[in-house]
MARDRENPA-217896 format. One line per field, with one value per residue (C-alpha): residue number from 1; x, y, z. Coordinates in pm, 1 decimal, always signed. Example, Ala and Ser with C-alpha at 12.3 -4.5 7.8 and 13.67 -1.06 7.14 Angstrom:
resi 1,2
u +1230.0,+1367.0
v -450.0,-106.0
w +780.0,+714.0
This chain:
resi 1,2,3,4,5,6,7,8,9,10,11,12,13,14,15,16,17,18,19,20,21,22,23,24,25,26,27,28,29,30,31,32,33,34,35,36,37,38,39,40,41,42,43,44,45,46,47,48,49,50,51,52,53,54,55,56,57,58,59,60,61,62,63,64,65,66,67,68,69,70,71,72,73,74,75,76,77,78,79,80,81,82,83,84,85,86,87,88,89,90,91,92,93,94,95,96,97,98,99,100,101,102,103,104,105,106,107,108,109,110,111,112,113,114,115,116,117,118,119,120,121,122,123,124,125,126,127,128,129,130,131,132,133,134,135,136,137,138,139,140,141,142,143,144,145,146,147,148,149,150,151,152,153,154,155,156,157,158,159,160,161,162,163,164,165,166,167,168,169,170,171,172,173,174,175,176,177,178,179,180,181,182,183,184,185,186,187,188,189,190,191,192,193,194,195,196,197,198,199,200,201,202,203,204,205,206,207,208,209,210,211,212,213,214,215,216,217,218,219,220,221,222,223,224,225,226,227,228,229,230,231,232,233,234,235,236,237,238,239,240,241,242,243,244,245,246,247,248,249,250,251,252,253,254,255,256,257,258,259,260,261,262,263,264,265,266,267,268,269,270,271,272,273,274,275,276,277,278,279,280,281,282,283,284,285,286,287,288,289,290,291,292,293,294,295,296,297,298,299,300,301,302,303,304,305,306,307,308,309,310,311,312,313,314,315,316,317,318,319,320,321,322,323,324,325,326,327,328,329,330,331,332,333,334,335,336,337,338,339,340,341,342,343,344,345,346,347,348,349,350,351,352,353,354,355,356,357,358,359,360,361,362,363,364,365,366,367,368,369,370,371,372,373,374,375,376,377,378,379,380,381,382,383,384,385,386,387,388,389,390,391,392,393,394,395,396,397,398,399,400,401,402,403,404,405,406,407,408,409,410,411,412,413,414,415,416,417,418,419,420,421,422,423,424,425,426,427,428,429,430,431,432,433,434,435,436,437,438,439,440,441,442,443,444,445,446,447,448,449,450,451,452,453,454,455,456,457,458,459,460,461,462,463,464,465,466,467,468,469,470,471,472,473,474,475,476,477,478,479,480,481,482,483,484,485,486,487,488,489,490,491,492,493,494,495,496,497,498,499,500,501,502,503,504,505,506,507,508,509,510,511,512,513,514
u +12123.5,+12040.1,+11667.3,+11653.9,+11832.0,+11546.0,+11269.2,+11428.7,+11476.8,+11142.6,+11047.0,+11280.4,+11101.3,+10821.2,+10900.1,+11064.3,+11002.0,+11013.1,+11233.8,+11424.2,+11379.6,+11584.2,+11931.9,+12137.5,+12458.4,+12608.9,+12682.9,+12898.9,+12830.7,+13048.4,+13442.7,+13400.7,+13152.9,+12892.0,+12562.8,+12343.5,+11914.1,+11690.3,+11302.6,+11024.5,+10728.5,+10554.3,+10301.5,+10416.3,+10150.3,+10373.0,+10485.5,+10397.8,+10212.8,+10004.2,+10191.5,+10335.8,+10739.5,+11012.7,+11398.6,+11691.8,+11998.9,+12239.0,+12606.1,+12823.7,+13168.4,+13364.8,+13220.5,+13224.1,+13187.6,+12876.5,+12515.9,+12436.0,+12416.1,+12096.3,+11874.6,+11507.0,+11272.4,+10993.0,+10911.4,+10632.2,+10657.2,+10597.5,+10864.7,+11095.7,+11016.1,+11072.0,+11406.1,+11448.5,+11411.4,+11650.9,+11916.3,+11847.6,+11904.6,+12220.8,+12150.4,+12156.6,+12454.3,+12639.7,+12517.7,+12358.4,+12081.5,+11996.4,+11641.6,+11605.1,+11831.7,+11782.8,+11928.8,+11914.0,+11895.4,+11970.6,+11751.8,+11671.1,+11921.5,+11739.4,+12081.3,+12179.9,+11834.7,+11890.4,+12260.1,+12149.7,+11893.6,+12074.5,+12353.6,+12137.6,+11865.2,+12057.8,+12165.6,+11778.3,+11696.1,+11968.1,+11851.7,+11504.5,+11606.6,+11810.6,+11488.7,+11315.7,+11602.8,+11520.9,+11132.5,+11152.6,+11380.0,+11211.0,+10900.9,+11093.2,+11242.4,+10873.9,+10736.6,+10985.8,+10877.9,+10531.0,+10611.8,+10813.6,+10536.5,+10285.7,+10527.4,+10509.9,+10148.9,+10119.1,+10299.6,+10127.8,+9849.3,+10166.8,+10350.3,+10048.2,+10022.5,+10362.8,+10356.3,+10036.4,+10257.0,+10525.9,+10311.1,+10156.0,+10490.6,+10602.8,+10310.9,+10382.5,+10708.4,+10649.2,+10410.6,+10672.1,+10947.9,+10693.5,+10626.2,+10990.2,+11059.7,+10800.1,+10922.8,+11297.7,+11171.0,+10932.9,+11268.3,+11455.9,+11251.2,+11223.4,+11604.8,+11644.8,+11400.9,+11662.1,+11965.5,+12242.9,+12500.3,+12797.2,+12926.3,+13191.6,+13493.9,+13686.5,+13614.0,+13763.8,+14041.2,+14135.4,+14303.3,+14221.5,+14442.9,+14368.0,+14710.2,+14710.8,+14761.0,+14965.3,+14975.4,+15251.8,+15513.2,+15313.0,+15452.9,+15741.0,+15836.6,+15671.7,+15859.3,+16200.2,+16122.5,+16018.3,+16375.0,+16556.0,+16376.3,+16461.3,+16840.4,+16861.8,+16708.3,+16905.6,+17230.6,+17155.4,+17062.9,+17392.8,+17598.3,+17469.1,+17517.0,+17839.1,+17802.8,+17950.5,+17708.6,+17931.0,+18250.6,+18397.4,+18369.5,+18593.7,+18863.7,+18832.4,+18880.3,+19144.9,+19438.5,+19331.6,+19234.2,+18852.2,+18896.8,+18547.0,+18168.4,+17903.2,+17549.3,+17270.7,+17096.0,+16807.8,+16740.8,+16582.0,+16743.0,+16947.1,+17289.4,+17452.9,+17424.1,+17681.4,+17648.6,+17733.6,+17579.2,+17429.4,+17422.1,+17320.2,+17459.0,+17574.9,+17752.9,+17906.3,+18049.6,+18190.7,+18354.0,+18501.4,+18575.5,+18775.4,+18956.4,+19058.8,+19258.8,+19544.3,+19574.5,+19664.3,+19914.8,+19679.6,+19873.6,+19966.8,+20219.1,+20039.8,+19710.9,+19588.1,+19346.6,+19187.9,+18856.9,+18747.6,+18584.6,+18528.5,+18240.9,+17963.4,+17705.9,+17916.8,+17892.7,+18234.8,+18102.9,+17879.1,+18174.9,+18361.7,+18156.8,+18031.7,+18427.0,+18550.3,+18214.5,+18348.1,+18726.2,+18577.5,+18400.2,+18733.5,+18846.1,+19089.4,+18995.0,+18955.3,+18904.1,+18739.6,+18834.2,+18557.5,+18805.0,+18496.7,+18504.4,+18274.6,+18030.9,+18049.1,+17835.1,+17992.1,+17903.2,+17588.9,+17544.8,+17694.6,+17455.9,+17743.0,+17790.7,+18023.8,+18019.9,+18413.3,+18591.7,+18934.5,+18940.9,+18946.6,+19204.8,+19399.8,+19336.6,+19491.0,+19216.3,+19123.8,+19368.8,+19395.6,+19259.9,+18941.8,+18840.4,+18792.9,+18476.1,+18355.3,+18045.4,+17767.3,+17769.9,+18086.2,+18351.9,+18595.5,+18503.3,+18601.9,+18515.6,+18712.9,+18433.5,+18486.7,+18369.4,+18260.1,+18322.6,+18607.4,+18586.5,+18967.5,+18981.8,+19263.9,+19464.6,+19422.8,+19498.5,+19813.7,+19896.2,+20095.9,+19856.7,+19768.2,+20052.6,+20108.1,+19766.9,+19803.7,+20144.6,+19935.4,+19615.0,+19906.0,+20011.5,+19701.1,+19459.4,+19483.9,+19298.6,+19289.2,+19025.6,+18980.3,+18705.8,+18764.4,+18639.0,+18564.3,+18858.3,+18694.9,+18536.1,+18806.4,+19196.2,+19213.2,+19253.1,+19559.0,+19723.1,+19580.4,+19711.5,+20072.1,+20028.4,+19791.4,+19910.8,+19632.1,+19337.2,+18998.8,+18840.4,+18475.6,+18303.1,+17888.0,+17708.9,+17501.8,+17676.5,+18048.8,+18087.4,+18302.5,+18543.9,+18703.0,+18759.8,+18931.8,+19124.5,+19198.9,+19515.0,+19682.2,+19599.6,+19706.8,+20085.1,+20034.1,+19910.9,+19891.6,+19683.4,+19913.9,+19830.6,+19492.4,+19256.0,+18869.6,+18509.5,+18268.7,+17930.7,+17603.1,+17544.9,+17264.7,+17101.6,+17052.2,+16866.6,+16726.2,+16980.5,+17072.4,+17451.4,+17471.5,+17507.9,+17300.8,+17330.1,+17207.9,+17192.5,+16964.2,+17258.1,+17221.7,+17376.9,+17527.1,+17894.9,+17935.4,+18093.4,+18062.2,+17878.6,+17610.7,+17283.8,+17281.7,+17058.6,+16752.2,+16749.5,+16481.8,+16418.8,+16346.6,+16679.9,+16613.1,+16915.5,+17164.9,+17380.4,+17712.5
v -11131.5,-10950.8,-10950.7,-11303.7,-11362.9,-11209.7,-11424.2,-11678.3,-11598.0,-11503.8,-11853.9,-12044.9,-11772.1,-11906.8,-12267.7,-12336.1,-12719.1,-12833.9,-13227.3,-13384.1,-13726.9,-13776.7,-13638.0,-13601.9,-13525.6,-13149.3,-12967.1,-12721.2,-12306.5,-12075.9,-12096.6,-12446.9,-12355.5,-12639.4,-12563.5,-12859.6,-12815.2,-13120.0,-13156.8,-13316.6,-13467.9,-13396.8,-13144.9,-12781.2,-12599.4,-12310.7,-12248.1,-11950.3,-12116.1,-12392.2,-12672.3,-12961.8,-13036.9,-12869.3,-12730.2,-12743.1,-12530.3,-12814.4,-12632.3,-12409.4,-12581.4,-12240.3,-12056.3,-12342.6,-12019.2,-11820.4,-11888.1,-12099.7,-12445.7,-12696.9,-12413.1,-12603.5,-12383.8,-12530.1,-12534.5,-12657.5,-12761.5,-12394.3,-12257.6,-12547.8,-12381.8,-12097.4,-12170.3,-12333.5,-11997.0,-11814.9,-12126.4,-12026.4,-11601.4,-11695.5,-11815.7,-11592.5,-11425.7,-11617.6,-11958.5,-12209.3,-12419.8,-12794.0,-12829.3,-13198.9,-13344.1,-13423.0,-13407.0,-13679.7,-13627.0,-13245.8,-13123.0,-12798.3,-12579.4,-12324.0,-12181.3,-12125.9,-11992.7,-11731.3,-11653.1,-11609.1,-11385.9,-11177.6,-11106.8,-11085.8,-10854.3,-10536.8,-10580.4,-10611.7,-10315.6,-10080.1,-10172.4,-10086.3,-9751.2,-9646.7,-9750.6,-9514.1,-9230.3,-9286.1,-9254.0,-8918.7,-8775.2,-8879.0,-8738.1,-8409.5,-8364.5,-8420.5,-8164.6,-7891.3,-7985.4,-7917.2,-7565.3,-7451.1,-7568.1,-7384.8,-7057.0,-7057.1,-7123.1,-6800.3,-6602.0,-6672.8,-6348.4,-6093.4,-6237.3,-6217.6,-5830.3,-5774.4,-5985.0,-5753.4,-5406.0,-5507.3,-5605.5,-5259.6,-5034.0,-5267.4,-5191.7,-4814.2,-4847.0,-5004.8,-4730.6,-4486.9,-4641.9,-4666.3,-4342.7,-4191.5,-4444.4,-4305.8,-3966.3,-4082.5,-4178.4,-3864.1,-3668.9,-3884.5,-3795.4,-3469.7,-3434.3,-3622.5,-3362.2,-3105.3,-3045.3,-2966.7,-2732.3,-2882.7,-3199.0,-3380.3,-3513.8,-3686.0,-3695.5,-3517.2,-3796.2,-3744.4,-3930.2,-4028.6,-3736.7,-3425.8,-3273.1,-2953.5,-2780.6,-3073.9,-3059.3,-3208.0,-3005.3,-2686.0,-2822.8,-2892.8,-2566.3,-2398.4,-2536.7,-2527.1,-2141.4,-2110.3,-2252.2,-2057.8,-1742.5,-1757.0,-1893.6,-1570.3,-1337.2,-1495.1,-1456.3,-1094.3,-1002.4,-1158.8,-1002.6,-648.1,-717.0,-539.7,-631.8,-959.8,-1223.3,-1583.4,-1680.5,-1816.0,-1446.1,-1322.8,-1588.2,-1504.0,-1146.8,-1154.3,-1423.4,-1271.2,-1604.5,-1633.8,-1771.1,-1761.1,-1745.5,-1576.6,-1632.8,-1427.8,-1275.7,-1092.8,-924.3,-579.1,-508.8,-757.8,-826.8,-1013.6,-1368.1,-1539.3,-1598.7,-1864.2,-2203.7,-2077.4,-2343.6,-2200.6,-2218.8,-1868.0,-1903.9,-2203.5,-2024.0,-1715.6,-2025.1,-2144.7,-1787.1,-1744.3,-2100.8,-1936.7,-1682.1,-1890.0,-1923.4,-1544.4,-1544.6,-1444.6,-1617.7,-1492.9,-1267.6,-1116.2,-1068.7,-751.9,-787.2,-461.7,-496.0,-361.0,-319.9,-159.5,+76.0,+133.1,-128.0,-470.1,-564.4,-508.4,-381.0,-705.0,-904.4,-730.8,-735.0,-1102.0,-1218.3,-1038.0,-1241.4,-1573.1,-1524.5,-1366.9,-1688.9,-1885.1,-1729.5,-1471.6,-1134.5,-920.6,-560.8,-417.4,-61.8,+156.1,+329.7,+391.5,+818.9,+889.9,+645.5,+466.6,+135.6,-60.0,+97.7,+92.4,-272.9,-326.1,-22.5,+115.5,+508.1,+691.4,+1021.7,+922.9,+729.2,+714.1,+1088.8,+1189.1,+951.0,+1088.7,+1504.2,+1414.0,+1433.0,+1071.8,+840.0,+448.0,+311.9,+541.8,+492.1,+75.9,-28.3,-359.8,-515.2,-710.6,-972.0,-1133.3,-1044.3,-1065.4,-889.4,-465.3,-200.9,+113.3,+330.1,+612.0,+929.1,+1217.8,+1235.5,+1507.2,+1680.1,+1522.2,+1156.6,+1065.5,+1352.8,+1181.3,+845.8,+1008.9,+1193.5,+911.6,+833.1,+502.0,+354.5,+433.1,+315.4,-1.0,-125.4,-38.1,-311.1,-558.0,-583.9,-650.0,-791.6,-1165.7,-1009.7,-678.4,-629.8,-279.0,-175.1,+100.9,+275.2,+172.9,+162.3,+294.1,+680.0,+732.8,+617.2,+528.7,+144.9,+186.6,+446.0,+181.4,-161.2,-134.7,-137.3,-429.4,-809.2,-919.7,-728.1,-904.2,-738.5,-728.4,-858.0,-869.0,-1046.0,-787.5,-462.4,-490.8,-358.0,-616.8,-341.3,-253.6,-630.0,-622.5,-395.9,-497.8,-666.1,-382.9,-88.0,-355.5,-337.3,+12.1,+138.3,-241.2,-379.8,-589.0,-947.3,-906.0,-1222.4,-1178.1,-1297.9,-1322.2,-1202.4,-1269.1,-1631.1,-1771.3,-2033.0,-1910.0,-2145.0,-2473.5,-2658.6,-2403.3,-2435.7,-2050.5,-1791.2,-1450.6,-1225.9,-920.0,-725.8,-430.8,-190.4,+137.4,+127.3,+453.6,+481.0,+837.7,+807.1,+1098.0,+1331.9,+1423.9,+1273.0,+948.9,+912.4,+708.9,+326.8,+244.7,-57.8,+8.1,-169.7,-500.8,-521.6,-221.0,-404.3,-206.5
w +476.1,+818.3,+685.1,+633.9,+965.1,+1155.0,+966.2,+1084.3,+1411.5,+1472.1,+1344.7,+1614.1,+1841.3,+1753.4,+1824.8,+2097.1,+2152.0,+1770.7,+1794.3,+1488.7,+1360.7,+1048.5,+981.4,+648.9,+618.2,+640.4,+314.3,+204.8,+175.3,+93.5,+129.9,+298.3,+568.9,+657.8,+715.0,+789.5,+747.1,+879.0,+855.7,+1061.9,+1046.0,+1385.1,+1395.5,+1471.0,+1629.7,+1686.6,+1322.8,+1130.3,+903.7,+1125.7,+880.9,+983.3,+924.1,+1110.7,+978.3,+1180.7,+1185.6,+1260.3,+1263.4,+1096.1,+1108.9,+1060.1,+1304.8,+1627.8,+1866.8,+1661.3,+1728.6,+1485.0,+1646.2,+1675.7,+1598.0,+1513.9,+1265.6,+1130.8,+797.0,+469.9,+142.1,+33.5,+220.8,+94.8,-228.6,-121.5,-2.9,-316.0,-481.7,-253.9,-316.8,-745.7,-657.4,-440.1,-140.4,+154.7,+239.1,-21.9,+162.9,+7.1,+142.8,+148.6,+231.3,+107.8,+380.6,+741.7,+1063.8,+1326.4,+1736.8,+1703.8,+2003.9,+2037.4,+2280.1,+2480.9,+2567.7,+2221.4,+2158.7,+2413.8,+2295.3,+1953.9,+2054.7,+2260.3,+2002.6,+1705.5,+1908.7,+1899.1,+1499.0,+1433.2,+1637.2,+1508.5,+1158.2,+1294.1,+1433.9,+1108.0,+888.3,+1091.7,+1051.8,+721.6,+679.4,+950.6,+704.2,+388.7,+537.4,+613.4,+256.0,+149.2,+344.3,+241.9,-68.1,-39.7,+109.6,-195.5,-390.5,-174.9,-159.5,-534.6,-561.1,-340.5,-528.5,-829.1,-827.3,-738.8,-1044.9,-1237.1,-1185.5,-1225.9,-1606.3,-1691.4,-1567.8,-1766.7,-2115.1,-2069.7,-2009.6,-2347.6,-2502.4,-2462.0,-2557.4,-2827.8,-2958.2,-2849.7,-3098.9,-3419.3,-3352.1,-3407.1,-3669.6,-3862.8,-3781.0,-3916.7,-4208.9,-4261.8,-4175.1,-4401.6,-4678.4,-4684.9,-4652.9,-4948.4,-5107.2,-5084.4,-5299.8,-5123.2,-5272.4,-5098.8,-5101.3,-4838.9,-5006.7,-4737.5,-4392.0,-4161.6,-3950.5,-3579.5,-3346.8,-2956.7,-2806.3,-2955.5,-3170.8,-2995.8,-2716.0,-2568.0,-2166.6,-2096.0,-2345.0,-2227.4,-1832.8,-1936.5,-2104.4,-1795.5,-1534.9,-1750.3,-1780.9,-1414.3,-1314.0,-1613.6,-1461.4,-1110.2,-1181.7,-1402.8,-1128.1,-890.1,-1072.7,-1212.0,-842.9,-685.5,-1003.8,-894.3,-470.4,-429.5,-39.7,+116.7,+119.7,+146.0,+324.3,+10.5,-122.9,+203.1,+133.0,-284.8,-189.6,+81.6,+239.7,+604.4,+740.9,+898.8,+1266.4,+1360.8,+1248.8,+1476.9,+1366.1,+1369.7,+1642.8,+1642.7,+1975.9,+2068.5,+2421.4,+2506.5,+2302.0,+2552.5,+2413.6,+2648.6,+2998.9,+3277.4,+3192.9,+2879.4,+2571.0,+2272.5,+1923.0,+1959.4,+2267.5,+2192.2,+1863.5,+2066.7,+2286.6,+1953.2,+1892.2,+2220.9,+2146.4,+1806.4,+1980.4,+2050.0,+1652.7,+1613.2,+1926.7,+2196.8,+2529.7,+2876.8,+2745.4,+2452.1,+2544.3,+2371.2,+2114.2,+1888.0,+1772.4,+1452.6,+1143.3,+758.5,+810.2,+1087.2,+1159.1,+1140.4,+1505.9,+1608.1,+1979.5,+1938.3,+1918.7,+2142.5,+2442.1,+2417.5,+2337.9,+2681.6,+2890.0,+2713.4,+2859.7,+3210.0,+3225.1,+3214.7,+3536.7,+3389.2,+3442.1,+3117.1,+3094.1,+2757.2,+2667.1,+2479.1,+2248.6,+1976.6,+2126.4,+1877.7,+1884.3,+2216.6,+2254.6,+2481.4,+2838.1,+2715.9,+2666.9,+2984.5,+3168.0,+3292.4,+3329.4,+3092.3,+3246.2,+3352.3,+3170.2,+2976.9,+2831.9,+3176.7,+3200.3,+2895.1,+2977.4,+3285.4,+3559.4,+3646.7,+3727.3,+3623.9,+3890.6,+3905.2,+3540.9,+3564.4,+3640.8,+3745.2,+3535.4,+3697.6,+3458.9,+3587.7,+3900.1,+3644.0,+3345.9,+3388.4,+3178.4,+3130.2,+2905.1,+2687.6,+2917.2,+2734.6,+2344.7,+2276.1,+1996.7,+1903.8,+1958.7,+1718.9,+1891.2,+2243.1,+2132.3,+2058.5,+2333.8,+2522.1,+2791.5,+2580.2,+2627.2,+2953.3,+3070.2,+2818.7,+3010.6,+3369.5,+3248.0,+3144.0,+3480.3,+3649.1,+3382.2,+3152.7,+2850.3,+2751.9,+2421.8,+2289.2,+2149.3,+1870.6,+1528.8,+1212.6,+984.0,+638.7,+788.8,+1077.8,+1145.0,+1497.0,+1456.3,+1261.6,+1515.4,+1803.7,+1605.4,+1655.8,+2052.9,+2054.1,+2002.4,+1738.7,+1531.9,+1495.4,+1129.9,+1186.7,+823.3,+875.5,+558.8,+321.8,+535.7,+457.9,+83.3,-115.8,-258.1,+99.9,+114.8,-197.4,-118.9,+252.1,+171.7,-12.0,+295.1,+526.4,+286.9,+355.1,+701.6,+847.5,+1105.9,+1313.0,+1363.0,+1176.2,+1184.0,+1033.9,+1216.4,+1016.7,+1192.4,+1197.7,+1027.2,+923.3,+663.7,+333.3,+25.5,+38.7,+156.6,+453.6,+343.9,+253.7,+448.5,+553.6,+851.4,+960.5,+1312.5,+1186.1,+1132.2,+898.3,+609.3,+623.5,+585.5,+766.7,+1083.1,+1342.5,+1596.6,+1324.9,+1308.8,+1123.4,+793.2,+882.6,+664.0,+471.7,+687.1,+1034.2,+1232.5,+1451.0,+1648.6,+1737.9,+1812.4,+1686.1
C-alpha cells in the first residue's frame, strides 16, 4: 500500500495546478471510510503520461486530520483500467476505488500538498534505505558465496593428489591381503594333509578371574598371620619379663598405694630436673609428687620422709634430690641426708664435697652444725652428705648418733628426706624406717624384678617399713596408643650392692642417675 502511495504522490507532484469540473458522490472503502475520486477533462500537460483527464482525492471521512484531502492526480483511460484492475485484486490497502465518478469545485490545496509530502517523505525514504540494506547484504551473502566456491575450486589439484596417494597405498594393500590369503589357504592345506594322532575332546573352560592363586585370600591370611605373630611374640615376650613393666602390675602385686609417677628422663650430666620457674612435665609431676605427701602424713610435725628402694639402679637418689628442690622451692627449708654409705650419689648431684660429712658426725669428730651444708641451687635446700664410706655402715646407723642428730634437724629444718640403701642387698632402710614419719619405695619400670614386689607386702608384715607409700619412676609412652608405660634411667642391672667394682651392662647406661 506504501508503494502505491508514492506513485501517487509523485503524480500530484507532478501536477500541481490540475482543476475539477464534475463531482460524484463519495463512496465507501473499507470499515465505512469514504474515499471520493473525480476526473477532468482539461488538458494535463504535467501528467505522467502527456494525457488529458485529471483524478482527485476528494476526502477520507475517517481520517478528517490525515493528508488525504482535495488531492488532484491526473489520470487516462489506461490508468482507469488500471485502477480497475487494482479495484478486482483488492484495492489498495483494503480500499476500494471509484474511478467512474466525479468531484465538483475540489481545488487543489497547496497546503495539503505540502503536509502530505512532508509526512509521507520520510516513510518513502526509510523504505528506500531498508531496500538498500537489503541489496548490500544480498550482494554480501553472494560474494561469500563465490569465495567458498573459489576456495574449493583451489583445492581441487591438492585433493586430487591426495585421492591418487590413497588408491595406490589401497592398491598395495590390497596385494598385501591376497597375498596371505593365499598363504592361509596353502597353510590350510597342507595341515589338512596330515593325520594327527590326537584328537581334542572337550575344550578346555575358564573363567574371567583365574581359580588360583587368589590375591585377596593370600592378603588376608597374611595380614591375619602378621597380627597372630606379633600378638604371640608380644605375649610370649611379656610372659617371660619377670621385671615391672605397668602400674596395674604394682597394684596386682602389692596394696602399697602409688602416690606419684615420675617420667622419664634421659640426661647425661644434669639430673636436676626441677628448678625455680621451670615448667616441664617432669617438674610439674615431682610438684604433684610433693602435694602427695600430705596423703602419707607428711605435715609440720611429721616431716621425715626415708627414701628407698628394691635393688640398685631405680632412681631413689633421683627422686630424692629433685623431691627436697620441689619443697625448698615452697619456702620451707629442707635438708636431705645421704645415708646411701656405700654408694653415695647425692653430694654428687649437688657438687658438693663429701670429704666431711655425717660419719664424722657419728665417730664423734664433727659436730651437727659443721656437717650441714648449704646447696647453690636454693638458700633453703641443705645437704648433710655421707663423708667417707666406713667399712660398717649398718653398725653406725646404730650407734645412737642418728637419733640424736635426727631430733637436732627437727628443730631447725620443715622437711627432713633421707636418702638411704637399697632394701633387697643391704638392711639399713629397715633399721632407719622406724625413726622416719613415711617411706617412699622406689619402683623403676623394666629394673625392679616383679618377685620382690610380690613379696613386698609379706617382709613389710615382717621387718616393716613404716608409713610406706610407692613412686613409680621413670614414665614414659609405651604402644600405639601411648597409654602404657616404659621407663628407664640407664641403671645396671646388677643386684650386688657394695664397695666392689660393679659388673659392666650389656647396654652402655644413659642416665646415672641412682
Amino acid at each position: 500500500m506504501v508503494a502505491a502511495l508514492a506513485i501517487m504522490l509523485a503524480v500530484v507532484l507532478a501536477v500541481p495546478g490540475c482543476r475539477s469540473q464534475e463531482s460524484t458522490t463519495p463512496q465507501t472503502g473499507k470499515e465505512g471510510t469514504k474515499v471520493d475520486f473525480g476526473v477532468t477533462n482539461e488538458p494535463c500537460p504535467q501528467a505522467i503520461d502527456g494525457s488529458k483527464g485529471c483524478i482527485y482525492l476528494g476526502t477520507i471521512s475517517d481520517l478528517t486530520e490525515g493528508p488525504f484531502k482535495a488531492l488532484a492526480v491526473p489520470i487516462t483511460d489506461a490508468q482507469k483500467a488500471f485502477w480497475r484492475r487494482v479495484n478486482e485484486q483488492g484495492g489498495i490497502g483494503g480500499y476500494e476505488i471509484d474511478v467512474t465518478t466525479y468531484v465538483k469545485d475540489n481545488k487543489y490545496n497547496p497546503q495539503v500538498h505540502n503536509q502530505v509530502y512532508q509526512e509521507i517523505k520520510p516513510n518513502i525514504l526509510e523504505n528506500v534505505q531498508n531496500l538498500r540494506k537489503n541489496l548490500v547484504a544480498g550482494r554480501g551473502d553472494l560474494l561469500n558465496t563465490s569465495n567458498s566456491y573459489a576456495g574449493i575450486l583451489r583445492t581441487l589439484p591438492a585433493k586430487e593428489r591426495k585421492l591418487v596417494e590413497i588408491s595406490r597405498q589401497q592398491g598395495i594393500k590390497n596385494s598385501i591381503y591376497s597375498f596371505l590369503l593365499q598363504k592361509r589357504e596353502e597353510t590350510a592345506l597342507t595341515f589338512n594333509s596330515t593325520i594327527a594322532d590326537t584328537r581334542i575332546i572337550d575344550s578346555a573352560a575358564t573363567t574371567v578371574k583365574p581359580v588360583s592363586p587368589k590375591p585377596m585370600l593370600i592378603w588376608a591370611l597374611a595380614i591375619v598371620a602378621a597380627l597372630g605373630l606379633g600378638a604371640g611374640l608380644i605375649a610370649i615376650r611379656e610372659g617371660l619379663n619377670q621385671r615391672i613393666v605397668f602400674r596395674n602390675e604394682i597394684e596386682k602385686y602389692t596394696s602399697v598405694p602409688v602416690v606419684g609417677e615420675i617420667m622419664y628422663h634421659q640426661a647425661e650430666d644434669h639430673h636436676l630436673v626441677v628448678a625455680p620457674g621451670q615448667r616441664t612435665v617432669i617438674a610439674e609431676q615431682f610438684r604433684q609428687l610433693r602435694t602427695s605427701m600430705a596423703y602419707i602424713g607428711i605435715n609440720s610435725r611429721k616431716k621425715k620422709i626415708l627414701i628407698t628402694s628394691t635393688i640398685s639402679g631405680e632412681g631413689k637418689s633421683f627422686i630424692a634430690s629433685n623431691l627436697a628442690v620441689s619443697l625448698a622451692l615452697t619456702d620451707k627449708k629442707v635438708v636431705l641426708l645421704e645415708l646411701d654409705l656405700r654408694k653415695p650419689r647425692i653430694s654428687q648431684l649437688f657438687d658438693v664435697s663429701r670429704e666431711v660429712g655425717i660419719t664424722n658426725y657419728f665417730i664423734g669428730n664433727k659436730d651437727a652444725d659443721h656437717i650441714i651444708k648449704r646447696t647453690e641451687v636454693s638458700n633453703n635446700l641443705f645437704i648433710i652428705p655421707s663423708g667417707a664410706i666406713p667399712p660398717n655402715p649398718s653398725e653406725l646407723i646404730l650407734n645412737g648418733k642418728l637419733d640424736e642428730l635426727l631430733q637436732y634437724l627437727d628443730t631447725i629444718f620443715d622437711y627432713i628426706l633421707i636418702d638411704t640403701a637399697p632394701v633387697g642387698p643391704v638392711t639399713d632402710a629397715y633399721i632407719l624406717s622406724p625413726l622416719c614419719d613415711a617411706t617412699l619405695y622406689v619402683v623403676r619400670h623394666k629394673v625392679t624384678p616383679k618377685g620382690y614386689i610380690k613379696m613386698l607386702d609379706e617382709n613389710i608384715k615382717i621387718r616393716g617399713l613404716k608409713n610406706l607409700a610407692i613412686v613409680f619412676n621413670g614414665v614414659k609412652t609405651r604402644g600405639m596408643g601411648g597409654i602404657n608405660y616404659g621407663y628407664g634411667y640407664g641403671y645396671g642391672k646388677d643386684y650386688s650392692y657394695g664397695y666392689g667394682e660393679e659388673k659392666k651392662s650389656k647396654k652402655k647406661d644413659k642416665d646415672k642417675v641412682k
